[in-house]
N, C-alpha and C positions, 0 to 999 in steps of 0.2 A: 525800305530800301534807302542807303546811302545816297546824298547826292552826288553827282561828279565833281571830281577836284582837277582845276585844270591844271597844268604845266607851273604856271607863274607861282602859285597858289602853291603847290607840292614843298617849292623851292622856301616858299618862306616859313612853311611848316618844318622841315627842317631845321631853316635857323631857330627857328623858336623853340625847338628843340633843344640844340646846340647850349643855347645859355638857360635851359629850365632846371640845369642841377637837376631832372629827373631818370630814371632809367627806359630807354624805350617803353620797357611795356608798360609804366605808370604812366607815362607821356600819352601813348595811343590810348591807351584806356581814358584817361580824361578827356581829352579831345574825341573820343570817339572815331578814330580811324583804325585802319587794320595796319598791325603791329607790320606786318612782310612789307607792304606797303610805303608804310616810316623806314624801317631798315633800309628799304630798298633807295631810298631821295638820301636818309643822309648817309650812305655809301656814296652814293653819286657826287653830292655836295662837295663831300672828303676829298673824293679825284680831282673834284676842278679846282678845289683850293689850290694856292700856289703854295711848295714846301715852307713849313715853319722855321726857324733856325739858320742858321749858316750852313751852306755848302759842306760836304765830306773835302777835308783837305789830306790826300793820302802824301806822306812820305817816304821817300826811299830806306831801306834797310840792308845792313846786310849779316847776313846768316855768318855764325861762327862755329865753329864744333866744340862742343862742351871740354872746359878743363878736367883732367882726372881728378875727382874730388881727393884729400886728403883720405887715410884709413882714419875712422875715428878709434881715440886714445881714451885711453883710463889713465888718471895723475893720482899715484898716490902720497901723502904727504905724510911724512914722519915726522915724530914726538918732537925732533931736532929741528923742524922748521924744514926739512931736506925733499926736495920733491921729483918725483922719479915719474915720469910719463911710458906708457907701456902702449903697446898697438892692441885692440880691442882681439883676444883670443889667446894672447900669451899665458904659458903654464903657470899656475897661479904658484904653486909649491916655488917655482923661483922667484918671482915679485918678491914671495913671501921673505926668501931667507937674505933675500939684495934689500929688502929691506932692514930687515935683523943686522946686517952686517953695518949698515949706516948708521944703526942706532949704538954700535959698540966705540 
């Protein structure tokens, strides 16, 4: 049978915890305590710590409604250096001949 561990006792098992770079259950298994036990002090520890870090600093926002995206385009570029932009759907057969006609 285990002996009893008091209050004071739990608290520093914990910390010793805290800095052993081990993982609970390698921790309790070495020390010889029961792992729910460990969990359960440094749970508790955790709570009574005071937060790590800086405070949440929320600020104000405000909501916009999205701009219409542009339609995305096709550019096509002729042998002449000539560059013709087209809305993504247009009849290909005319790009075709708008282009033919720029190259004459």
């Amino acid at each position: 049978m285990a002996k009893q561990v008091e209050k004071p006792e739990w608290a520093r098992i914990a910390e010793a915890f805290e800095s052993s770079g081990q993982t609970q259950r390698e921790f309790a298994l070495a020390r010889g305590v029961r792992l729910s036990t460990l969990q359960s002090w440094v749970y508790r520890r955790r709570r009574a710590e005071p937060a790590r870090g800086e405070p949440v600093r929320l600020l104000p926002v405000q909501v916009a409604t999205a701009t219409a995206a542009a339609a995305p385009v096709v550019e096509v570029m002729a042998a002449s250096g000539a560059r013709v932009r087209f809305a993504v759907g247009t009849d290909v057969a005319y790009v075709a001949r708008l282009v033919a006609a720029l190259e004459k």
